[in-house]
FIPATI-905194 format. One record per residue: x, y, z of N, C-alpha, C in turn; residue in three letters. Coordinates in nm, 2 decimals. Example, Ala and Ser with C-alpha at 12.3 -4.5 7.8 and 13.67 -1.06 7.14 Angstrom:
<recs>
+--------+--------+--------+--------+--------+--------+--------+--------+--------+------+
!    nc1 !    nc2 !    nc3 !   cac1 !   cac2 !   cac3 !    cc1 !    cc2 !    cc3 ! type !
+--------+--------+--------+--------+--------+--------+--------+--------+--------+------+
!   1.32 !  -0.57 !   0.78 !   1.23 !  -0.45 !   0.78 !   1.32 !  -0.33 !   0.78 !  ALA !
!   1.28 !  -0.22 !   0.71 !   1.37 !  -0.11 !   0.71 !   1.29 !   0.00 !   0.79 !  SER !
+--------+--------+--------+--------+--------+--------+--------+--------+--------+------+
</recs>
This chain:
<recs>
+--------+--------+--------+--------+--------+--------+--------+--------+--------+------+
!    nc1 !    nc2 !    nc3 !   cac1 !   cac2 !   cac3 !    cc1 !    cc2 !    cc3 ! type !
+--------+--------+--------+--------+--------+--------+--------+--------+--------+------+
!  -0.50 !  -0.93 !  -1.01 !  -0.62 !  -0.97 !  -0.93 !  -0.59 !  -1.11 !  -0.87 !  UNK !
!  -0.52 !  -1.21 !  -0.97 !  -0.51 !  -1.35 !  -0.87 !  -0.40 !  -1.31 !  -0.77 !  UNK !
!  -0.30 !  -1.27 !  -0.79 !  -0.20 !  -1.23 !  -0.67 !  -0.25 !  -1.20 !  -0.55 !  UNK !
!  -0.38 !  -1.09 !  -0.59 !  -0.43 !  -1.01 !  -0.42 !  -0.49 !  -1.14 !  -0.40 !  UNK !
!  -0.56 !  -1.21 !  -0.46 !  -0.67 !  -1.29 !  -0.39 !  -0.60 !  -1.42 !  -0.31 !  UNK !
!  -0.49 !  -1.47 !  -0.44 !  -0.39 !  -1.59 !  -0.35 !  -0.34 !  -1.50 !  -0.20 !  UNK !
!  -0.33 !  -1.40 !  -0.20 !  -0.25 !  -1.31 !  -0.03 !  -0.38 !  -1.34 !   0.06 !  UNK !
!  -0.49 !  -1.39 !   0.01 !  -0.56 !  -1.40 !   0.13 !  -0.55 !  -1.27 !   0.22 !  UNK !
!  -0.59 !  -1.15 !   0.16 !  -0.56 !  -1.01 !   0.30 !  -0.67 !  -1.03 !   0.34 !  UNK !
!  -0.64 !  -0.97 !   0.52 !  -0.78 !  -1.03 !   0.61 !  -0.84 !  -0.86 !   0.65 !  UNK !
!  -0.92 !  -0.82 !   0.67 !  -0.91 !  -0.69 !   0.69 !  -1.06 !  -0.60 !   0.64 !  UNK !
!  -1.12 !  -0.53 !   0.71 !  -1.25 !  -0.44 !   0.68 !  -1.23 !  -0.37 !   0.55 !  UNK !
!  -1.14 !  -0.32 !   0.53 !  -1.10 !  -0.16 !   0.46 !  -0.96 !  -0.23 !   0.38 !  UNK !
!  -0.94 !  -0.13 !   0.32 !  -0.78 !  -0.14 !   0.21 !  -0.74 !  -0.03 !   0.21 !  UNK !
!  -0.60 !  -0.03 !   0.14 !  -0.56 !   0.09 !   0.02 !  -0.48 !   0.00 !  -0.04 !  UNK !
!  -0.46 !   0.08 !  -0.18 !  -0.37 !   0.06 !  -0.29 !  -0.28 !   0.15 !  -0.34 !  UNK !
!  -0.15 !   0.13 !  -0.39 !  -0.11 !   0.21 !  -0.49 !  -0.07 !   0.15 !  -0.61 !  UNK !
!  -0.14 !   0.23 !  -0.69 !  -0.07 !   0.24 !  -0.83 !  -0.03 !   0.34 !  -0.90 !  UNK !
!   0.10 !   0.35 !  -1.00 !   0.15 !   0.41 !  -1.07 !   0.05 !   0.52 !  -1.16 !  UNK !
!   0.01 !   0.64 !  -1.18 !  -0.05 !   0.68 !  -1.28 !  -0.15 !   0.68 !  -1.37 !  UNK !
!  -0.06 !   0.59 !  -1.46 !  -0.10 !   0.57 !  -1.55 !  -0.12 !   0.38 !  -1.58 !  UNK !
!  -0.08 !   0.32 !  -1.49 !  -0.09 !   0.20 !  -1.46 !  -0.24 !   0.15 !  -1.44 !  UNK !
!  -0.27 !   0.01 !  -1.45 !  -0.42 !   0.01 !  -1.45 !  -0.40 !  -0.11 !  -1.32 !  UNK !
!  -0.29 !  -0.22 !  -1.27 !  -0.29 !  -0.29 !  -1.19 !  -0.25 !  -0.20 !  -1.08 !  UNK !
!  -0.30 !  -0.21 !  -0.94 !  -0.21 !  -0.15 !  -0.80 !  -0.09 !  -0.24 !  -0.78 !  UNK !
!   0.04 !  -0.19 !  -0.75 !   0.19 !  -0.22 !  -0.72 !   0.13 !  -0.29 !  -0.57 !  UNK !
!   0.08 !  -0.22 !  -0.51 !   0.07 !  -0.28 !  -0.38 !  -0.05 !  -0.29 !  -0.33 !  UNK !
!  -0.11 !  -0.36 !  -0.26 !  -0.25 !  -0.34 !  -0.21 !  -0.23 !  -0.41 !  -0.06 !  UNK !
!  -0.31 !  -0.31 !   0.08 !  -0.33 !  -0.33 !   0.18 !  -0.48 !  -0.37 !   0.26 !  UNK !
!  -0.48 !  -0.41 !   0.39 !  -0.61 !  -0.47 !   0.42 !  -0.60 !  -0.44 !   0.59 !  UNK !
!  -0.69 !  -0.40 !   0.64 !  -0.64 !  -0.38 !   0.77 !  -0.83 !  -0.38 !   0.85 !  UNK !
!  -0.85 !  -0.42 !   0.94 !  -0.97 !  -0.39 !   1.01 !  -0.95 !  -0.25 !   1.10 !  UNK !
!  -1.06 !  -0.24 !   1.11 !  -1.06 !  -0.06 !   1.19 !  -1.02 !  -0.05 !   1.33 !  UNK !
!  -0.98 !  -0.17 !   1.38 !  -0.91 !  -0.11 !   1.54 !  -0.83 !  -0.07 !   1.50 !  UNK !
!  -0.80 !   0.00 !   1.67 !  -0.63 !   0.07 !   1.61 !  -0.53 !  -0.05 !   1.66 !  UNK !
!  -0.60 !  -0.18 !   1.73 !  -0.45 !  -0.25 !   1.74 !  -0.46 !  -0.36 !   1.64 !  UNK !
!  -0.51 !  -0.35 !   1.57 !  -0.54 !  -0.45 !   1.43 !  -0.38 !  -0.40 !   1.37 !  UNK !
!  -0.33 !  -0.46 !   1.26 !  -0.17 !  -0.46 !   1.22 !  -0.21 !  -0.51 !   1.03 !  UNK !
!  -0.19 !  -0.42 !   0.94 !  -0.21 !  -0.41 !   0.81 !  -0.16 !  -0.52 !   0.75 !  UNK !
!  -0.20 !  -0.61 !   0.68 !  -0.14 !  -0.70 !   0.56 !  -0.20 !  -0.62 !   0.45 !  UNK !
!   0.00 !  -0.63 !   0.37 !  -0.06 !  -0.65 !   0.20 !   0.06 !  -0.74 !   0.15 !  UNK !
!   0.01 !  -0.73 !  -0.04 !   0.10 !  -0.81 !  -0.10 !   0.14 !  -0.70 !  -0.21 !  UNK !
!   0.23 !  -0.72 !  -0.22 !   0.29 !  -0.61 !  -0.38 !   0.36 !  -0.71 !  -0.45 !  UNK !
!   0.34 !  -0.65 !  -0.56 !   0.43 !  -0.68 !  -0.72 !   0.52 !  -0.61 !  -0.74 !  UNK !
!   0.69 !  -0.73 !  -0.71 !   0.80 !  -0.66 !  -0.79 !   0.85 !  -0.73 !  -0.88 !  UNK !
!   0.86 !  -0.69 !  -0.99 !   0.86 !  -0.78 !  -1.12 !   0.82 !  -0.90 !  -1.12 !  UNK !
!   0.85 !  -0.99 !  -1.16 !   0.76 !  -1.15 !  -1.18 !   0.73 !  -1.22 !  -1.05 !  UNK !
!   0.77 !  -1.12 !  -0.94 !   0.72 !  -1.20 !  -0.79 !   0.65 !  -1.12 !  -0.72 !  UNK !
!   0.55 !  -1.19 !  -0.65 !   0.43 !  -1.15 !  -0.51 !   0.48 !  -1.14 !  -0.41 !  UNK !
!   0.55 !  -1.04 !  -0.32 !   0.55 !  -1.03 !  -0.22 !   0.45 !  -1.00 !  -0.10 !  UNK !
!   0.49 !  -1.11 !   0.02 !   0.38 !  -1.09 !   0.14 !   0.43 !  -0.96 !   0.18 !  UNK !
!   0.33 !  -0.85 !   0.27 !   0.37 !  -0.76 !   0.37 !   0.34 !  -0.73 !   0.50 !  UNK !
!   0.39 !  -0.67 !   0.58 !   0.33 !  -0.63 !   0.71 !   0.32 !  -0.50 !   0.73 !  UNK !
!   0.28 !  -0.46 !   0.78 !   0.27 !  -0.26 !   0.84 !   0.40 !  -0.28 !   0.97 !  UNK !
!   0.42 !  -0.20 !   0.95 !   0.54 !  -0.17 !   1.05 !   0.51 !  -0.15 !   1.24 !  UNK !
!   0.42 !  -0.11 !   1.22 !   0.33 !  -0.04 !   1.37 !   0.21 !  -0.10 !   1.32 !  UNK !
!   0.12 !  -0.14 !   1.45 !  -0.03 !  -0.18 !   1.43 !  -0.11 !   0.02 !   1.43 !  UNK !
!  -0.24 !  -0.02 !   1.41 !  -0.29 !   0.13 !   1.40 !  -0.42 !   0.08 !   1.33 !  UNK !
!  -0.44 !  -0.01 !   1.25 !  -0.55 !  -0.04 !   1.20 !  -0.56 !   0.03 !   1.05 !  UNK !
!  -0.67 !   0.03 !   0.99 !  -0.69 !   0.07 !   0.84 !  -0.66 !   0.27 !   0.86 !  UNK !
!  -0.72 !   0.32 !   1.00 !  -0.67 !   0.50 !   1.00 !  -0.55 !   0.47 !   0.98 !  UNK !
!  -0.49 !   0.40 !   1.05 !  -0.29 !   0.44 !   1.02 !  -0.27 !   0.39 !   0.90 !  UNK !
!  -0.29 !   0.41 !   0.79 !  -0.30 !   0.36 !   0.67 !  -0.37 !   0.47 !   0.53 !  UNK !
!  -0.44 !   0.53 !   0.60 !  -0.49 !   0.66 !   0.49 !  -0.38 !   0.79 !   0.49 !  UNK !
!  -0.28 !   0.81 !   0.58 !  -0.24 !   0.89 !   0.48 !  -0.11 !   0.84 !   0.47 !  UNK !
!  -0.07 !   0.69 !   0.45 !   0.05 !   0.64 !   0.42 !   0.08 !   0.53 !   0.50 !  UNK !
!   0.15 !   0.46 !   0.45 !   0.20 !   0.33 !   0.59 !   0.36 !   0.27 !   0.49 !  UNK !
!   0.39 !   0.24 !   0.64 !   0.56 !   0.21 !   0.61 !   0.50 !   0.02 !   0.63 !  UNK !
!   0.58 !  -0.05 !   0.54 !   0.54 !  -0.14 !   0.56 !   0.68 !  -0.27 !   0.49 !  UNK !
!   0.68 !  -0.38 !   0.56 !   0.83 !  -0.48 !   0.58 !   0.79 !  -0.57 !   0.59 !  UNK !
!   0.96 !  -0.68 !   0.47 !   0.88 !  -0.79 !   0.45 !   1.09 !  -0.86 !   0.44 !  UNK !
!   1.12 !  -0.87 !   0.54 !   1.27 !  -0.95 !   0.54 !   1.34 !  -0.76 !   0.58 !  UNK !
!   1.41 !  -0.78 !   0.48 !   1.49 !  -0.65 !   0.51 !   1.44 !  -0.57 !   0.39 !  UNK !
!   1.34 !  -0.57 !   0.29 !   1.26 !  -0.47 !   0.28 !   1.15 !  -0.43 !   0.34 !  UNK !
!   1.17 !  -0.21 !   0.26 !   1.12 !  -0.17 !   0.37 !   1.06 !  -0.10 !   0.22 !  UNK !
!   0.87 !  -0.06 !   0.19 !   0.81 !  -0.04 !   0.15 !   0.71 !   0.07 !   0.24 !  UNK !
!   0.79 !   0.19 !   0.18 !   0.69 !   0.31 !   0.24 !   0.59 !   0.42 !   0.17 !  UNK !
!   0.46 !   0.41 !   0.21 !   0.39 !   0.48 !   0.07 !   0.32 !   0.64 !   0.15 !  UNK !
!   0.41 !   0.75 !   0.12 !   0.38 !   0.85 !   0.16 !   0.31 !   0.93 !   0.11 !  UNK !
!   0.17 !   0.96 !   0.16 !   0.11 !   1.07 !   0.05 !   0.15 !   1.22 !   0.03 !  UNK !
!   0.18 !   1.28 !  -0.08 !   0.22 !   1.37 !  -0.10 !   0.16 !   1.46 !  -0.11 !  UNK !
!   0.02 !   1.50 !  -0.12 !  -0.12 !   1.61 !  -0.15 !  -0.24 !   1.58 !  -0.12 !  UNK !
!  -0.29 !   1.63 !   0.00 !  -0.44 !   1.59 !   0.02 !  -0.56 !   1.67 !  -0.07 !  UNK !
!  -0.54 !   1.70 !  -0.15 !  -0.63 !   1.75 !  -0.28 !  -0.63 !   1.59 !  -0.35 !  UNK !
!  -0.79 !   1.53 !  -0.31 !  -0.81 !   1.41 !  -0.42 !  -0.76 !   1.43 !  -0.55 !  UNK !
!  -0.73 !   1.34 !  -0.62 !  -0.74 !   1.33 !  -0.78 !  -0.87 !   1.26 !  -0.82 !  UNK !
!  -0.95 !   1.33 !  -0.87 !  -1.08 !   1.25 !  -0.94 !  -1.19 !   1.29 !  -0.78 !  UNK !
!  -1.32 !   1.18 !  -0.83 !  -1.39 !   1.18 !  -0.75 !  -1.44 !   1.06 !  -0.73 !  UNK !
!  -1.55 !   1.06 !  -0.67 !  -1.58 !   0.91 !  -0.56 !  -1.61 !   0.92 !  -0.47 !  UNK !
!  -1.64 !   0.79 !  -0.36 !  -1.61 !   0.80 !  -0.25 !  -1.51 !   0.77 !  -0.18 !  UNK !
!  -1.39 !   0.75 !  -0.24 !  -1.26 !   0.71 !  -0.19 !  -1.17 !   0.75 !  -0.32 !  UNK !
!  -1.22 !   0.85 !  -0.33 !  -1.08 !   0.95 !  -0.42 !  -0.93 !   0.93 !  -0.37 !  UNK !
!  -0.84 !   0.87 !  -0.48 !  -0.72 !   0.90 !  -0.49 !  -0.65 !   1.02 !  -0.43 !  UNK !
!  -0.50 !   1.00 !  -0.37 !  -0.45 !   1.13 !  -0.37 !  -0.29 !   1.07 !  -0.39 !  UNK !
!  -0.22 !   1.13 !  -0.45 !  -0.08 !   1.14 !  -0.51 !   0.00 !   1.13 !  -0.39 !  UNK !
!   0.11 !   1.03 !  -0.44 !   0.16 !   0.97 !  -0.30 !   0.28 !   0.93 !  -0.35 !  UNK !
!   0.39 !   0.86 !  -0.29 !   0.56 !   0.79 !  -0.34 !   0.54 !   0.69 !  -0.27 !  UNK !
!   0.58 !   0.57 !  -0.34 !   0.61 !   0.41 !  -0.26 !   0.83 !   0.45 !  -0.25 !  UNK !
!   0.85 !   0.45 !  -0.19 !   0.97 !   0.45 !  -0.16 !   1.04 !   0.29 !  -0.14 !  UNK !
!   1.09 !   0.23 !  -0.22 !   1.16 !   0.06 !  -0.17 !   1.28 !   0.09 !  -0.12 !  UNK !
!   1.31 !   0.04 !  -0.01 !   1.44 !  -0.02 !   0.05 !   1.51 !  -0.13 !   0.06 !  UNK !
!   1.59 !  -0.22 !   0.02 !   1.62 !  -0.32 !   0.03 !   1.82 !  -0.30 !   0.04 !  UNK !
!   1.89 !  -0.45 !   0.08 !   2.02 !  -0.49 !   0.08 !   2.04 !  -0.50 !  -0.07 !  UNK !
!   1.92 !  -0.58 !  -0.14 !   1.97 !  -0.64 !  -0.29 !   1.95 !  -0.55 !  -0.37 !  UNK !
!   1.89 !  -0.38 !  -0.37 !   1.90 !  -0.31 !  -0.48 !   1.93 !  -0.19 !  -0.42 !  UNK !
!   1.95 !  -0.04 !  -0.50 !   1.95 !   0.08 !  -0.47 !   1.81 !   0.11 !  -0.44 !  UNK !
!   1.82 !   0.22 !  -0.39 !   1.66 !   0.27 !  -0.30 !   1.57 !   0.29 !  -0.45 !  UNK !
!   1.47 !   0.29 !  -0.41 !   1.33 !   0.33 !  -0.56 !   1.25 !   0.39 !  -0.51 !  UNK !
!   1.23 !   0.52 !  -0.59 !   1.11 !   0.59 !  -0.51 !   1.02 !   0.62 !  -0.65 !  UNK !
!   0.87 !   0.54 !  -0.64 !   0.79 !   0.61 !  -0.76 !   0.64 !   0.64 !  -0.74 !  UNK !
!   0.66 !   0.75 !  -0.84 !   0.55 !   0.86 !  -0.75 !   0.42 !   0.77 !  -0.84 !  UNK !
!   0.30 !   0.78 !  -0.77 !   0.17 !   0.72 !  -0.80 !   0.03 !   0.77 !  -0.76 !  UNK !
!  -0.04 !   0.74 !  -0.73 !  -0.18 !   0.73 !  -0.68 !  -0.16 !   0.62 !  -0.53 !  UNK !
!  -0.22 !   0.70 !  -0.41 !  -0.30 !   0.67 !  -0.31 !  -0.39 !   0.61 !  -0.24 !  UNK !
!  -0.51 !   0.52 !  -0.29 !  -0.65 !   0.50 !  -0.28 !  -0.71 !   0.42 !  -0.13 !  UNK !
!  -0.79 !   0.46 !  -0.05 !  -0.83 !   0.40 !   0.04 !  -0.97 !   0.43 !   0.05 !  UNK !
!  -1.02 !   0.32 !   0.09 !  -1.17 !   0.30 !   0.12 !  -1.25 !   0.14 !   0.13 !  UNK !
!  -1.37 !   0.17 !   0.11 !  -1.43 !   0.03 !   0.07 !  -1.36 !  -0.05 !  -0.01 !  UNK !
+--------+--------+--------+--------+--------+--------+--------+--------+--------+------+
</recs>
């Protein structure tokens, strides 16, 4: 929670993902509803906060069923995998892969939870 709040995301709407069984989101995004609005988020890779950008502008829609998103020469892509929610709400989860790219590691791909809405 202090991490998202120090990122200052500017934005109407979010998504997040988290792992599972994890109770913090790996990543969390912020985007207002135009489509030429351009997504910020921040993610947690081990003891550091990374800033991020969305790759293409598109607003908070280009964002519900996944967004590629870069921060140097990582590349952070969260693809949802099943549009059958998990749970219920008004902004039910759906199962998704954050995929990491970077120079400084081998690729990481881990499967998680989805979440967008209010």
């Amino acid at each position: 929670p202090n991490d998202i709040e120090a990122a200052n995301l500017q934005g109407e709407l979010g998504c997040s993902f988290a792992e599972q069984q994890a109770g913090a989101p790996l990543l969390v995004a912020m985007a207002d509803v135009r489509d030429g609005a351009t997504a910020d988020g921040v993610m947690k890779l081990g003891p550091s906060t990374l800033r991020l950008s969305a790759a293409e502008p598109g607003g908070f829609n280009a964002m519900v069923d996944g967004e590629r998103f870069i921060s140097g020469d990582l590349t952070a892509t969260v693809a949802v995998t099943s549009d059958e929610p998990v749970g219920g709400g008004e902004s039910p989860p759906r199962r998704a892969t954050l995929t990491l790219k970077s120079a400084a590691f081998a690729p990481q791909r881990i499967e998680g939870l989805w979440t967008c809405g209010p």
